[in-house]
Backbone as a chain_set.jsonl record, in Angstrom:
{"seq": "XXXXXXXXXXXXXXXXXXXXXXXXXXXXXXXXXXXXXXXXXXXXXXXXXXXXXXXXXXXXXXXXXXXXXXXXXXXXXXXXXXXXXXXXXXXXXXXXXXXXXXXXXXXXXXXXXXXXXXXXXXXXXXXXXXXXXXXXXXXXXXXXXXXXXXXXXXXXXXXXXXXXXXXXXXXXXXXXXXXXXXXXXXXXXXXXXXXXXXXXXXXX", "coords": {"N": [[-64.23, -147.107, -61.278], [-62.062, -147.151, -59.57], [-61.735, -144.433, -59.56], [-64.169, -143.597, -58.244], [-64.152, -144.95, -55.718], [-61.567, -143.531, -54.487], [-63.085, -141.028, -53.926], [-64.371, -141.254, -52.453], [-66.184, -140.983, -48.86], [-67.257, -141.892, -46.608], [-69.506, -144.861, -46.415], [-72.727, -146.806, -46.146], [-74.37, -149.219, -46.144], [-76.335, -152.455, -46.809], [-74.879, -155.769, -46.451], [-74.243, -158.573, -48.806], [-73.164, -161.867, -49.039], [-72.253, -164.555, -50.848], [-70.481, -167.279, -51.188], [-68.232, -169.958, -52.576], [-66.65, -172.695, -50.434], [-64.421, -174.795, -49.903], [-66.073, -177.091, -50.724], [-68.383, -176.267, -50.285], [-71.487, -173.964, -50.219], [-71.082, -170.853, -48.492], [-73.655, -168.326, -47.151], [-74.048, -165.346, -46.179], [-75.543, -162.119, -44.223], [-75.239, -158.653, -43.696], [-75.361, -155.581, -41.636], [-73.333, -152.897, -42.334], [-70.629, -150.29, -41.799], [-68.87, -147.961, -43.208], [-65.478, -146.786, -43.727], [-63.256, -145.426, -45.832], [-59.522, -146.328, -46.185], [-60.092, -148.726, -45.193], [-61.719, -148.905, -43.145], [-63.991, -150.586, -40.797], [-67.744, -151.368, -39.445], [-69.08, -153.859, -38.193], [-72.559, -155.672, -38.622], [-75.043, -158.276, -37.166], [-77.915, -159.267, -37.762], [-78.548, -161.495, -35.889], [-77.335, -160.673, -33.456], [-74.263, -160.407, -33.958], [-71.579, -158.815, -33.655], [-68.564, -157.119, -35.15], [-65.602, -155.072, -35.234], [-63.801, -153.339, -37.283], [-61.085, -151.136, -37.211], [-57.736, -150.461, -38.415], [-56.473, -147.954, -37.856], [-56.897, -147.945, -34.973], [-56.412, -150.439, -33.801], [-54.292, -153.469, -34.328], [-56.062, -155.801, -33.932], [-58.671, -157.432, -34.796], [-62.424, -156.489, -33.289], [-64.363, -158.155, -31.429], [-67.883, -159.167, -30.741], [-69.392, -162.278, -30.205], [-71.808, -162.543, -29.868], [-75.195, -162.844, -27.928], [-74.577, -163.517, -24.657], [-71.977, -163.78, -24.825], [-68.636, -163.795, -24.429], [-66.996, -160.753, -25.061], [-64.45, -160.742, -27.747], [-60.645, -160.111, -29.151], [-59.203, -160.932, -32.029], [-56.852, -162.155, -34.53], [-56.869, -160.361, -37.603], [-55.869, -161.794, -39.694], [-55.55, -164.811, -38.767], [-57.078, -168.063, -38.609], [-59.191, -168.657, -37.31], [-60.64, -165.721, -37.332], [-60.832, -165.888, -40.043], [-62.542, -167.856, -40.851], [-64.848, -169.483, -42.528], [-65.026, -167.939, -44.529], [-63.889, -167.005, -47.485], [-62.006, -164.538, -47.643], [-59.893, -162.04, -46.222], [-61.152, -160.031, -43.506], [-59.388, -157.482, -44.821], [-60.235, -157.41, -47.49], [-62.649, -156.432, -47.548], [-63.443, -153.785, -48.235], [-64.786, -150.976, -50.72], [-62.18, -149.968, -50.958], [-60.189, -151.924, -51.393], [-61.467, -153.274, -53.281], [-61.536, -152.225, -55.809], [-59.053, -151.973, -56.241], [-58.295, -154.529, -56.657], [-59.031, -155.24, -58.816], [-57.812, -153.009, -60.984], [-55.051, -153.645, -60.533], [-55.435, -156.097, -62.179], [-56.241, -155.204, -64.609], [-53.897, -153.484, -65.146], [-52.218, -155.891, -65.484], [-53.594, -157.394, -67.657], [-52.992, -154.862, -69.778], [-50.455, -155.095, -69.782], [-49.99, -156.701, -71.759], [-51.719, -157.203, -73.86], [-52.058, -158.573, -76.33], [-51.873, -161.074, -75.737], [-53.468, -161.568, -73.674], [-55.845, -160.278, -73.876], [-59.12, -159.389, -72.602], [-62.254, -160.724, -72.954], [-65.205, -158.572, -73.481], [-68.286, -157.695, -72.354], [-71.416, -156.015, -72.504], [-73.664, -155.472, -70.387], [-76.13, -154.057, -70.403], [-78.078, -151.956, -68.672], [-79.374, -152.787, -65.662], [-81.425, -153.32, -62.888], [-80.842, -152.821, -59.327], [-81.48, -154.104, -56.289], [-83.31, -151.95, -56.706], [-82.66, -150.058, -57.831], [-80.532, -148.394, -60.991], [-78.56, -150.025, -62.828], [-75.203, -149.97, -64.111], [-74.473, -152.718, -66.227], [-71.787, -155.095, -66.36], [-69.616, -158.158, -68.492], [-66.48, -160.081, -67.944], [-64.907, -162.066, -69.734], [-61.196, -163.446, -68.661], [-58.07, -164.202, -69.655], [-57.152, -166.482, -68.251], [-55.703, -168.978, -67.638], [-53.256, -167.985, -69.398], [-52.395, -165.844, -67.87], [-51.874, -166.966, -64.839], [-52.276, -165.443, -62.427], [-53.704, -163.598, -62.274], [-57.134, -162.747, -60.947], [-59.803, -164.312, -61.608], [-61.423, -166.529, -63.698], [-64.022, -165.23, -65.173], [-65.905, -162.848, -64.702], [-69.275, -160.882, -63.344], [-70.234, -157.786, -63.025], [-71.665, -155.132, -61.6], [-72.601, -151.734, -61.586], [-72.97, -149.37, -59.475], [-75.361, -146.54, -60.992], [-75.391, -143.633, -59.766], [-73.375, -143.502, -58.246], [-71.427, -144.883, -59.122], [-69.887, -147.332, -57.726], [-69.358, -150.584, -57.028], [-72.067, -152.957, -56.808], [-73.342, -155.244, -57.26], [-71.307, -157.837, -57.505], [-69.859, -160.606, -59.213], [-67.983, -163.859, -59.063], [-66.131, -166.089, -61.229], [-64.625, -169.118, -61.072], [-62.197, -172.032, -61.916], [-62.636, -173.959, -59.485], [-62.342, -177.161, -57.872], [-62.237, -178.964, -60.08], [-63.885, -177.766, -61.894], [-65.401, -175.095, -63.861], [-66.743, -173.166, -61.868], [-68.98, -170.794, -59.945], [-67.663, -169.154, -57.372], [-67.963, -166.623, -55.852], [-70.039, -164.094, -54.713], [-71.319, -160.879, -54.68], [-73.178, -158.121, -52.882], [-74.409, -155.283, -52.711], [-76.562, -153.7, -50.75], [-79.315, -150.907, -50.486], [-76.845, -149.002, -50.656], [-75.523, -145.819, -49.176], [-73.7, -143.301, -49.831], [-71.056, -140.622, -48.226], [-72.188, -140.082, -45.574], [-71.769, -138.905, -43.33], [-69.976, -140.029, -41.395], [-68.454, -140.592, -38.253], [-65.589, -140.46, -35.682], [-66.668, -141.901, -33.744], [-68.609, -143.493, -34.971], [-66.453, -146.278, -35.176], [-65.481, -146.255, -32.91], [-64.45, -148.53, -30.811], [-65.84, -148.21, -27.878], [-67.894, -147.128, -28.089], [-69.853, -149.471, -28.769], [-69.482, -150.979, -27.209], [-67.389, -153.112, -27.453]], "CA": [[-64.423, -147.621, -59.927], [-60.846, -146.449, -58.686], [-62.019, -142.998, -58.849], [-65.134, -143.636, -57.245], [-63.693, -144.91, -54.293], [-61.036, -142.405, -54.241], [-63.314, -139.848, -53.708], [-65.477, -141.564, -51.182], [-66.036, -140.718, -47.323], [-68.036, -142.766, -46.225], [-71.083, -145.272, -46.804], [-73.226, -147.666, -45.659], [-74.867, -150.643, -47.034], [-76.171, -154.116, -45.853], [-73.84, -156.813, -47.934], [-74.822, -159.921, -48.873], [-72.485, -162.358, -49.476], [-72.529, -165.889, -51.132], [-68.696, -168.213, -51.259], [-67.891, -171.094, -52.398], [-65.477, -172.763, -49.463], [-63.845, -175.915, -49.58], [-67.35, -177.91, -51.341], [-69.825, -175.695, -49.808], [-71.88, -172.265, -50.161], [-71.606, -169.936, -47.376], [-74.042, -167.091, -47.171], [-74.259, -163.988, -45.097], [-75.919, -160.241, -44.757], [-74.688, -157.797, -42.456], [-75.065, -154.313, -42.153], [-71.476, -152.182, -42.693], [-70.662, -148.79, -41.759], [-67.209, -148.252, -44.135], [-64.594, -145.576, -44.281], [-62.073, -145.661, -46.808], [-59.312, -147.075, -47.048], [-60.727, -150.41, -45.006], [-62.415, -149.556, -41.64], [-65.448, -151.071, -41.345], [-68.16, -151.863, -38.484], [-70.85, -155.219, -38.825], [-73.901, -155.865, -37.541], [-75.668, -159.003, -37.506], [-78.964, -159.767, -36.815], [-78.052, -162.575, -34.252], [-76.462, -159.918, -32.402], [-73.026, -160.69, -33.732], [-70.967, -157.628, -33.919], [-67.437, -157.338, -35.586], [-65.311, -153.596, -35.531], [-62.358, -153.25, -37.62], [-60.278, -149.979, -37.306], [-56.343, -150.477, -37.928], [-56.43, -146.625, -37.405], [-56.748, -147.837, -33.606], [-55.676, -151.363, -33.232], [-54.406, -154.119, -35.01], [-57.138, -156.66, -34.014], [-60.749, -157.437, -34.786], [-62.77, -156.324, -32.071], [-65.327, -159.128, -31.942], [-68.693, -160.119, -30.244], [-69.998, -163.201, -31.153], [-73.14, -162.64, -29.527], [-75.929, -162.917, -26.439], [-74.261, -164.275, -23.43], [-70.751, -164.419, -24.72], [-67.651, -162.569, -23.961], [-66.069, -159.99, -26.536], [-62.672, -161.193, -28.445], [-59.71, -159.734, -30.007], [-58.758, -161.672, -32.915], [-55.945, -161.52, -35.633], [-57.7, -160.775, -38.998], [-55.313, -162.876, -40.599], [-55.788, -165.717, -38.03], [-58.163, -169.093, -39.014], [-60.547, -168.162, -36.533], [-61.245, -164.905, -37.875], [-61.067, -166.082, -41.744], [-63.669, -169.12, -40.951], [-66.347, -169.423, -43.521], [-64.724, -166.7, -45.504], [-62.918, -166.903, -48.387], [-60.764, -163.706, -47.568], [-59.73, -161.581, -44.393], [-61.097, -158.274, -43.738], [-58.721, -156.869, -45.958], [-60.746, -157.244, -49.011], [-63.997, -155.661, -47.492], [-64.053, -152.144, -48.468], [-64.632, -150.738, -52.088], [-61.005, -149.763, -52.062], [-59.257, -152.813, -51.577], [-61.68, -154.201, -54.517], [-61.137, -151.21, -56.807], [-56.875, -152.228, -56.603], [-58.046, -155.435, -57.186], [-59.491, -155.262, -60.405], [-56.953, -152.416, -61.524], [-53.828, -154.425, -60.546], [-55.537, -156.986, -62.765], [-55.901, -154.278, -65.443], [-52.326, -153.614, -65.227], [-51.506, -157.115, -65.839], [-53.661, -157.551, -69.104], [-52.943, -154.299, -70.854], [-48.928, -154.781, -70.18], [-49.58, -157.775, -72.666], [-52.701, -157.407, -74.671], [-52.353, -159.969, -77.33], [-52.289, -162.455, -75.094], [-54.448, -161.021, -72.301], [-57.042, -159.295, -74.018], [-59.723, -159.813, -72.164], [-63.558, -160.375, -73.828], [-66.294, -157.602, -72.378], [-69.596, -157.63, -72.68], [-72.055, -154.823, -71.884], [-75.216, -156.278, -70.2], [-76.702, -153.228, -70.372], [-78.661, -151.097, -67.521], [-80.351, -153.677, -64.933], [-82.024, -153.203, -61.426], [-80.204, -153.932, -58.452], [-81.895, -153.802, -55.33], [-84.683, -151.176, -57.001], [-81.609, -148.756, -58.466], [-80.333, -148.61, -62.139], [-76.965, -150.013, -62.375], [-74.649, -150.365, -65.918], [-73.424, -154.395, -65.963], [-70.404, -155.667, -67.654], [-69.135, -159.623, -68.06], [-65.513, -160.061, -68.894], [-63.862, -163.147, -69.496], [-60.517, -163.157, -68.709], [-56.902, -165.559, -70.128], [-56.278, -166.716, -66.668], [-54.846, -170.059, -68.384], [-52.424, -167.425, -69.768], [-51.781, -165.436, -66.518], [-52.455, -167.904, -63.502], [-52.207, -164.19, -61.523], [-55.584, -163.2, -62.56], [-57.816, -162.976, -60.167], [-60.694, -164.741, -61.744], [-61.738, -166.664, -65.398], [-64.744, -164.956, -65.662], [-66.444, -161.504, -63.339], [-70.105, -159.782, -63.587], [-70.144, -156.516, -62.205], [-72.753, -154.163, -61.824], [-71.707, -150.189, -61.267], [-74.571, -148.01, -59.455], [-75.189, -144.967, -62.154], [-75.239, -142.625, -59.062], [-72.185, -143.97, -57.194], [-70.089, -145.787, -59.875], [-69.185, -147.95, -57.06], [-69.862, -151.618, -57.364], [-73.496, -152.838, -56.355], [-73.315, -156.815, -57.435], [-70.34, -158.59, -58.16], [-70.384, -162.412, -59.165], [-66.938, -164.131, -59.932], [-66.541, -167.83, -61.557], [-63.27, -169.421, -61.537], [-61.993, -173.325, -61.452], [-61.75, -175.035, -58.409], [-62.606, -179.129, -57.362], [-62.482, -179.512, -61.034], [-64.673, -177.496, -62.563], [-65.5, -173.772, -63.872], [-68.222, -172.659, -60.774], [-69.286, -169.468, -59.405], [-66.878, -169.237, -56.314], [-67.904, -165.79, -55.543], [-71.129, -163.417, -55.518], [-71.016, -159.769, -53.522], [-73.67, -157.593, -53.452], [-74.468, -153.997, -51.802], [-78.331, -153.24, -51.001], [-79.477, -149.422, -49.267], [-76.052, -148.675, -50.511], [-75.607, -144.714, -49.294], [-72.054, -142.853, -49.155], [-70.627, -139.863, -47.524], [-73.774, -139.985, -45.327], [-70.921, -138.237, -42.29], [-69.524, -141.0, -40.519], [-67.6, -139.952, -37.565], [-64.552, -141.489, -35.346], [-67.228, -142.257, -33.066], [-69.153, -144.695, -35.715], [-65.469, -146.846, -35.902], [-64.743, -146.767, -31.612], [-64.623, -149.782, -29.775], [-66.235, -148.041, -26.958], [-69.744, -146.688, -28.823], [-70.41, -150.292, -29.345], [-68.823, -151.784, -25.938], [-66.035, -153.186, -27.942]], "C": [[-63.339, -147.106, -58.989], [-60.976, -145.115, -58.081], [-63.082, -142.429, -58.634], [-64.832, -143.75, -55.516], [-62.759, -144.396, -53.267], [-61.554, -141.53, -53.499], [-64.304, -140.118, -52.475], [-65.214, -140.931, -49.798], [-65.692, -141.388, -46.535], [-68.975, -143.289, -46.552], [-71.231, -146.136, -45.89], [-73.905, -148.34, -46.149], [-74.956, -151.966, -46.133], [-75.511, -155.287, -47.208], [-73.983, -158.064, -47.573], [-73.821, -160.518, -49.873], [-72.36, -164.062, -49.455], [-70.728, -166.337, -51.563], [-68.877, -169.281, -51.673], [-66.423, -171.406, -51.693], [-65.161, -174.096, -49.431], [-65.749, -177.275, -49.869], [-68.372, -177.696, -50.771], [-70.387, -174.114, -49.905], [-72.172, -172.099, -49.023], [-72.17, -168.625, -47.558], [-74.438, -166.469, -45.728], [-74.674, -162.526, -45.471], [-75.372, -160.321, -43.378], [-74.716, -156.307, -42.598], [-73.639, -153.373, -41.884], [-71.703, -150.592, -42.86], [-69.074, -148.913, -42.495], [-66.602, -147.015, -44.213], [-63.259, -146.09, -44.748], [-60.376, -145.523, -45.982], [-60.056, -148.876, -46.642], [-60.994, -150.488, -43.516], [-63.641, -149.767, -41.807], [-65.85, -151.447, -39.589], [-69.723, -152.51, -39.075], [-71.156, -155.679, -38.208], [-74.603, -156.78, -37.978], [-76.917, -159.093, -37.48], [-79.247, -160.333, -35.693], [-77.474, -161.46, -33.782], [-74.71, -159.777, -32.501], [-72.219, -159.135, -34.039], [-69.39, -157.508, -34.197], [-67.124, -155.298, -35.875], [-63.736, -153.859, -36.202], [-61.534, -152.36, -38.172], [-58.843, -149.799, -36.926], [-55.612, -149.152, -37.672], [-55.87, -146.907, -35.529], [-56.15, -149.257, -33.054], [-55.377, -152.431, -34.128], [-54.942, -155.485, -34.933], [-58.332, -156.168, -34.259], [-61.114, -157.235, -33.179], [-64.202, -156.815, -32.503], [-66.717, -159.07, -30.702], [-69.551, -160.494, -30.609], [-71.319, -163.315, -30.683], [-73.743, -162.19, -28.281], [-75.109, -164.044, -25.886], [-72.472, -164.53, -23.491], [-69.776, -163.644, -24.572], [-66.871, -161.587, -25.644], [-64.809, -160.404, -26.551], [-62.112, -160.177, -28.727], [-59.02, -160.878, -30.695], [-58.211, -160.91, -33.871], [-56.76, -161.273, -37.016], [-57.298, -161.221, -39.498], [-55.287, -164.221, -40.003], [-57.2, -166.493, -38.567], [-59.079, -168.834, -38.591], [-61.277, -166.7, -37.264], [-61.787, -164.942, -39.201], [-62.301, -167.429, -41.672], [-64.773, -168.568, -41.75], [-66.449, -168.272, -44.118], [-64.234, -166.939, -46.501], [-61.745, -165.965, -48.406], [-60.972, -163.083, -46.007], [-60.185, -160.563, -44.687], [-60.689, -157.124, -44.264], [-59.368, -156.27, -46.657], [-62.324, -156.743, -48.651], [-64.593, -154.521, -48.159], [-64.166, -152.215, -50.364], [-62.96, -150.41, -52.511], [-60.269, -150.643, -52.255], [-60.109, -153.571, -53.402], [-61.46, -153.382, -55.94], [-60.045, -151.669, -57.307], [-56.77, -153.537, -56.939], [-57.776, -156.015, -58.839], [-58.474, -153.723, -61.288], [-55.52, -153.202, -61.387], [-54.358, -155.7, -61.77], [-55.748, -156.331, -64.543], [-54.964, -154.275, -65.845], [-51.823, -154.624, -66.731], [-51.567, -157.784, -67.318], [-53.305, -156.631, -70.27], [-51.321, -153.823, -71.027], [-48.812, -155.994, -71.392], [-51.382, -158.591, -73.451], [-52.757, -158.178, -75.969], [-52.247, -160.921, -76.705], [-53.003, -162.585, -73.992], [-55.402, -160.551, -72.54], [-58.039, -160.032, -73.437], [-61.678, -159.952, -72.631], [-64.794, -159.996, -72.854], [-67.241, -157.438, -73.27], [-70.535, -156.448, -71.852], [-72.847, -155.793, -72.029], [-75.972, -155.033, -70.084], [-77.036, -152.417, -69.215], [-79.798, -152.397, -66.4], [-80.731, -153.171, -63.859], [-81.114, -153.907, -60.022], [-80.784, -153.295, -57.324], [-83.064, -152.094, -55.654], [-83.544, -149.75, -57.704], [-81.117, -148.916, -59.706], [-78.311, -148.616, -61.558], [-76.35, -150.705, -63.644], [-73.791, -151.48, -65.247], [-72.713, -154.669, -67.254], [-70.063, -157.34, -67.157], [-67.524, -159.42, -68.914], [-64.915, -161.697, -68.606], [-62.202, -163.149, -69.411], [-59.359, -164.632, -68.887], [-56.091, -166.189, -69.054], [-55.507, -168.006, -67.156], [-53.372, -169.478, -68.694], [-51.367, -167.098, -68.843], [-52.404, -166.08, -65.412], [-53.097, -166.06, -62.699], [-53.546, -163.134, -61.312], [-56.368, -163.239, -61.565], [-58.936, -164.319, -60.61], [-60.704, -165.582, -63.019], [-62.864, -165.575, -65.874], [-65.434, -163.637, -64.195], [-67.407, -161.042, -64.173], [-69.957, -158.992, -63.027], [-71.104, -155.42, -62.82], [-72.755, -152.802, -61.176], [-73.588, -148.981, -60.922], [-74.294, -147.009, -60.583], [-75.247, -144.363, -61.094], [-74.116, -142.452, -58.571], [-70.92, -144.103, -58.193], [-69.411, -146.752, -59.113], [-70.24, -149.465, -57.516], [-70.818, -152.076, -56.64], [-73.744, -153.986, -56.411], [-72.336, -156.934, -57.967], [-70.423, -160.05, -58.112], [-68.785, -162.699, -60.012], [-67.191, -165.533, -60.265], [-64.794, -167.999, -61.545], [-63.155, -171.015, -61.38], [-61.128, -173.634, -60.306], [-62.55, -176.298, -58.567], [-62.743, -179.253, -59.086], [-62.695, -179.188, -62.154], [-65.019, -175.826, -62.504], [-66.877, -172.988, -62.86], [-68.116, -171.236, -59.998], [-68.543, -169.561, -57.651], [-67.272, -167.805, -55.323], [-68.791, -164.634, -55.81], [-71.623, -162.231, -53.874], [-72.104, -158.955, -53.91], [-74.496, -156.505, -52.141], [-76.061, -153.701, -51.725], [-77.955, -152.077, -50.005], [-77.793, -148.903, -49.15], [-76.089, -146.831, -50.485], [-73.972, -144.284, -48.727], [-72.303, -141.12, -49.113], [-72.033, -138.919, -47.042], [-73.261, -138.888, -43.689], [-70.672, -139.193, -41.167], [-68.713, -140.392, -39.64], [-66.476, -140.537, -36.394], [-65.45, -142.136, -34.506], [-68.017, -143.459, -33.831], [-68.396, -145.914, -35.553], [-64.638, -147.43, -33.985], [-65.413, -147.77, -30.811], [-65.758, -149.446, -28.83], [-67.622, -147.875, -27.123], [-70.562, -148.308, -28.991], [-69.927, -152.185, -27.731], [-67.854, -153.444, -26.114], [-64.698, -153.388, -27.287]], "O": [[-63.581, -146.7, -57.852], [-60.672, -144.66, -56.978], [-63.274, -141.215, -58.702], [-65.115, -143.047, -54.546], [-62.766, -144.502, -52.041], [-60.947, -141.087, -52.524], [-64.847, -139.287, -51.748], [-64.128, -140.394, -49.578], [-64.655, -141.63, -45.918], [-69.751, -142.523, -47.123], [-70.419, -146.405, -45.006], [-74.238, -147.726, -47.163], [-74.226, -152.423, -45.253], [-75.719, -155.425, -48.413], [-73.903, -158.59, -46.462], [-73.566, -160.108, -51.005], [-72.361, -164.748, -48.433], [-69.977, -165.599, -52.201], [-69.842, -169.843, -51.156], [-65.369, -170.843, -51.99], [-65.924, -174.667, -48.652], [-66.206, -178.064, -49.041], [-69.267, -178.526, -50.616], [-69.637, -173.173, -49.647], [-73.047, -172.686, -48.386], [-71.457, -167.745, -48.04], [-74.906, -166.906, -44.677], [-74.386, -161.884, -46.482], [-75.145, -161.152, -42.499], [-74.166, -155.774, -43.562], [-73.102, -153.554, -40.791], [-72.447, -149.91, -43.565], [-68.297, -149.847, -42.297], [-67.216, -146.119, -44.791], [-62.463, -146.879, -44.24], [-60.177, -144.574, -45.224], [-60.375, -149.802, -47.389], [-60.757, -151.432, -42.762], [-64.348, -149.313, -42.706], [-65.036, -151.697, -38.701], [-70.701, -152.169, -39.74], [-70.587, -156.199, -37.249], [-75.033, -156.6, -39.117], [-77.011, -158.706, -36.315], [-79.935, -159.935, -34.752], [-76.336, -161.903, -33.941], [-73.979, -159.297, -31.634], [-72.714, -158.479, -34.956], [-68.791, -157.909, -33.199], [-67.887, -154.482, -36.393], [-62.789, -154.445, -35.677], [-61.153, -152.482, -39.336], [-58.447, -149.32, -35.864], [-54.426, -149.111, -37.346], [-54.923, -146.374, -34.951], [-55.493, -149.276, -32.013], [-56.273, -152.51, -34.968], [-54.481, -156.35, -35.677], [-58.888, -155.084, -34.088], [-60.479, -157.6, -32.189], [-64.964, -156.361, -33.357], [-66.271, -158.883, -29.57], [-70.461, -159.893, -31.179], [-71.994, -164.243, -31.128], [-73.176, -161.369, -27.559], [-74.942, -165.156, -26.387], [-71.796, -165.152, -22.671], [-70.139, -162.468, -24.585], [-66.467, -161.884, -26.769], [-64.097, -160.451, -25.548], [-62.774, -159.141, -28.664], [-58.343, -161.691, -30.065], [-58.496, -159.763, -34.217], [-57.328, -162.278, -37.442], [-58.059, -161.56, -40.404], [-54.931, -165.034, -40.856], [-58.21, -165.866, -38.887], [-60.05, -168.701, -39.336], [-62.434, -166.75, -37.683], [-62.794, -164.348, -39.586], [-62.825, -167.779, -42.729], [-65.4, -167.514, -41.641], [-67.477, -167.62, -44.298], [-63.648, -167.865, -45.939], [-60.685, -166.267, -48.957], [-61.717, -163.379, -45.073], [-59.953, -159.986, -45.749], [-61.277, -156.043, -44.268], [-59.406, -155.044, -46.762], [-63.139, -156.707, -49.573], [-65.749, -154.308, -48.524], [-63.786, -153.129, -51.097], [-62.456, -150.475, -53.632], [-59.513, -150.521, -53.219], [-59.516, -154.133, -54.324], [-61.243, -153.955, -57.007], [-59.867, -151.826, -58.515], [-55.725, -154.002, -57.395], [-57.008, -156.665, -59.549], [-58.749, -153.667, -62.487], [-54.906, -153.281, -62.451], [-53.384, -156.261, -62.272], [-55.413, -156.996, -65.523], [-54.741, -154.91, -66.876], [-51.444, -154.487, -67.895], [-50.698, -158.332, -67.995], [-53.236, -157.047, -71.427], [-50.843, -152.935, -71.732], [-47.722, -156.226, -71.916], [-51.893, -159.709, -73.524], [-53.85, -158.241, -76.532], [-52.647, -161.926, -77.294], [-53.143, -163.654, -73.397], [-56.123, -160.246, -71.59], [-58.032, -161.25, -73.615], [-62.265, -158.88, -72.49], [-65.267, -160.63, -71.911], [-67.208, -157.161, -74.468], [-70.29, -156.106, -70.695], [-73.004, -156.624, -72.923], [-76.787, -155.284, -69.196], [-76.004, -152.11, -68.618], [-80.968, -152.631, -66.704], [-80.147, -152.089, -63.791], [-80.836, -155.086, -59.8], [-80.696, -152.072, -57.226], [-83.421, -151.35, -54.74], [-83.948, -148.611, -57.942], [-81.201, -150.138, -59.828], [-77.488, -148.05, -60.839], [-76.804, -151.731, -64.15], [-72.946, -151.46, -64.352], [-72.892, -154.559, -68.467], [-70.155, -157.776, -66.009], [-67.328, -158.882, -70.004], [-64.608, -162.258, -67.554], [-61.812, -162.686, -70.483], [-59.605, -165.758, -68.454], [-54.878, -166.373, -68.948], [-54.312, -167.848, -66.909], [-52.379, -170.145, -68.405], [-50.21, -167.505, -68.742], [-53.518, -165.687, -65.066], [-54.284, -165.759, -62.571], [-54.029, -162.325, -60.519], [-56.151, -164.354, -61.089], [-58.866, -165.325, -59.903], [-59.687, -165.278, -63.642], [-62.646, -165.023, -66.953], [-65.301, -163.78, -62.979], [-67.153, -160.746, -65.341], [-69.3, -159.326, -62.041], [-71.271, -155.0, -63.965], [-72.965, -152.872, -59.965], [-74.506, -148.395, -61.495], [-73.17, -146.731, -61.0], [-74.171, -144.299, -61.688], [-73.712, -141.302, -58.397], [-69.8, -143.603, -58.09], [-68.355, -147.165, -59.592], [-71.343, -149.498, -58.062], [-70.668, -151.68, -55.484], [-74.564, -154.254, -55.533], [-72.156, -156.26, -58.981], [-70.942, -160.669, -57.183], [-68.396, -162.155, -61.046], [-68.145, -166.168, -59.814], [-63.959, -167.178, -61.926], [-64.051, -171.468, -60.668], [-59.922, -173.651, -60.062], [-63.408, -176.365, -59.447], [-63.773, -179.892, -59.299], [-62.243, -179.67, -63.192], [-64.967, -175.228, -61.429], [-67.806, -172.349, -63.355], [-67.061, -170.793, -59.543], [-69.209, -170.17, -56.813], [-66.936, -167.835, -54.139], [-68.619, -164.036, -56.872], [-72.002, -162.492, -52.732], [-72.273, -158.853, -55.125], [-74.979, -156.844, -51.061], [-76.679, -153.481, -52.766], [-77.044, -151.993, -49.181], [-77.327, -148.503, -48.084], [-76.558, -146.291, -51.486], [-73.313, -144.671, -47.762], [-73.208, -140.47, -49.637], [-72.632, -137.939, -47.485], [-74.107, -138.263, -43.049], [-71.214, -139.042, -40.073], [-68.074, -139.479, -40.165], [-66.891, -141.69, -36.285], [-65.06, -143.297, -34.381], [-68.035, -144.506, -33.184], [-69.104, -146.914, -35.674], [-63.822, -148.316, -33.729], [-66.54, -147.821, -30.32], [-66.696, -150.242, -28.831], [-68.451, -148.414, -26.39], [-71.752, -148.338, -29.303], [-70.03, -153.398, -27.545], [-67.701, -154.408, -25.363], [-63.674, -153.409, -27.969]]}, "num_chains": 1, "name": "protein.A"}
């Protein structure tokens, strides 16, 4: 996955994303134009439109809709993180690539007590494309630092980039699916250009 997204351009994909947030599921699609390492531009249906290129500034360049005025918001600011679980940060394939390799790291500097148990789910369908799935459980009891207890992940065979991800971990109590990501009409280095990423193309 690291050196999938290494080698990337650009893609595009509509991403559909399910959270658990403070004792509730939030879901959302959006379509995402992405260039590596983490600019990104999303398009709602409602009209909502979000651009985020720290190439050019270090706010979100927001509008939340028909009739309302365009923002600049902090991406690390409440307002921007509402009904998220993370900040814009963690959007792109590469921030999630370093996720799951920093978490790599962590188990194979101390594999007898980290090993982690992987399962091949074989070749499944995701969104009408063949894509090789893996489940791993991981000794987060062991290492709090872990991202997760438990991650599916499903790897396009064309791409190698990730295509469904589903994490589980314990919060309010109990071991529940906190986290479920997933890429449809994913196409990369389709020639994105600075113009895809400027404020101005999108009246930003």
């Amino acid at each position: 996955m690291e050196a999938a997204a290494a080698r990337l351009s650009d893609a595009t994909y509509t991403f559909h994303s399910t959270e658990y947030i403070a004792g509730k599921v939030h879901e959302a699609s959006f379509d995402v134009k992405y260039r590596p390492p983490n600019t990104a531009y999303m398009a709602w249906e409602s009209g909502q439109e979000v651009l985020w290129n720290p190439d050019r500034s270090d706010k979100l360049h927001v509008d939340p809709g028909p009739f309302l005025p365009v923002i600049r918001l902090d991406p690390n600011g409440r307002l921007a993180k509402r009904g998220n679980r993370h900040t814009i940060h963690r959007l792109g394939f590469v921030p999630i690539a370093s996720l799951f390799a920093a978490d790599a790291q962590r188990m194979l500097a101390d594999l007898d007590h980290l090993r982690p148990t992987v399962d091949d789910l074989g070749v499944k369908s995701v969104f009408g494309r063949p894509a090789q799935c893996y489940r791993s459980v991981m000794n987060k009891e062991r290492e709090p630092a872990l991202y997760a207890h438990k991650v599916e992940i499903c790897f396009d065979q064309a791409t190698d980039l990730p295509v469904d991800l589903t994490v589980w971990d314990h919060e309010d109590g109990e071991l529940r699916q906190i986290e479920r990501y997933r890429y449809e009409n994913l196409r990369v280095d389709v020639g994105l250009t600075d113009t895809d990423f400027d404020p101005a193309t999108y009246g930003l």
